[in-house]
N, C-alpha and C positions, 0 to 999 in steps of 0.2 A: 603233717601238712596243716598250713594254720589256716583258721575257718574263712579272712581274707581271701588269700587265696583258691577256696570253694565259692564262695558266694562274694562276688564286685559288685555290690551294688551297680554303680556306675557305669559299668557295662552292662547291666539287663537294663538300666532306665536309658543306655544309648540303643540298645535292640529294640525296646519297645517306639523310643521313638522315629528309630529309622524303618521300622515296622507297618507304625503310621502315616508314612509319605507314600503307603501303596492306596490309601483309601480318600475318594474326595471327601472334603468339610463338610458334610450334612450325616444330620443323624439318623439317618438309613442305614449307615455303614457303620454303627456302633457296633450291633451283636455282631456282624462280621469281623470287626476289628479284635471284639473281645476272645471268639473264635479263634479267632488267627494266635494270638496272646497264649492261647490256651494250650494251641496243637505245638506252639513252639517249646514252650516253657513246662507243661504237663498239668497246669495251675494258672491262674491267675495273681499274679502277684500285688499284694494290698497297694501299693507303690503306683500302680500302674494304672489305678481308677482314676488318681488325681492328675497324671499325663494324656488320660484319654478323653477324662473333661475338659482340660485347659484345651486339647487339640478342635474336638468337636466343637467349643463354647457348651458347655453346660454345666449344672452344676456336679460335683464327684459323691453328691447324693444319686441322683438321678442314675449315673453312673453304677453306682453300687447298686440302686435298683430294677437295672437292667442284668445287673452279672448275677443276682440271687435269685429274679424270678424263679 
């Protein structure tokens, strides 16, 4: 089995963001978000900070700051 076919990019970065059409645009619902990411996936995937920034508007610093507290 080749490692493509384990890991699609593509489709975790389409889960993540159909993921995010559960949560409204304010960032209240980051840690929730990032939660949800996490129960689904087992991890947080690095990918996935710079999708949840763009979705919230903020920066994938910030982001990162919130997933390592």
């Amino acid at each position: 089995m080749e490692f493509e076919e384990i890991f699609d990019e593509s489709k975790v970065i389409e889960d993540i963001e159909e993921l995010l059409t559960s949560f409204k645009k304010d960032l209240f619902y980051v840690l929730p978000a990032l939660q949800a990411i996490q129960m689904k996936f087992g991890y947080i995937p690095k990918r996935s900070l710079a999708i949840i920034g763009d979705y919230f508007g903020v920066s994938h610093n910030r982001i990162y700051g919130i997933a390592t507290f």
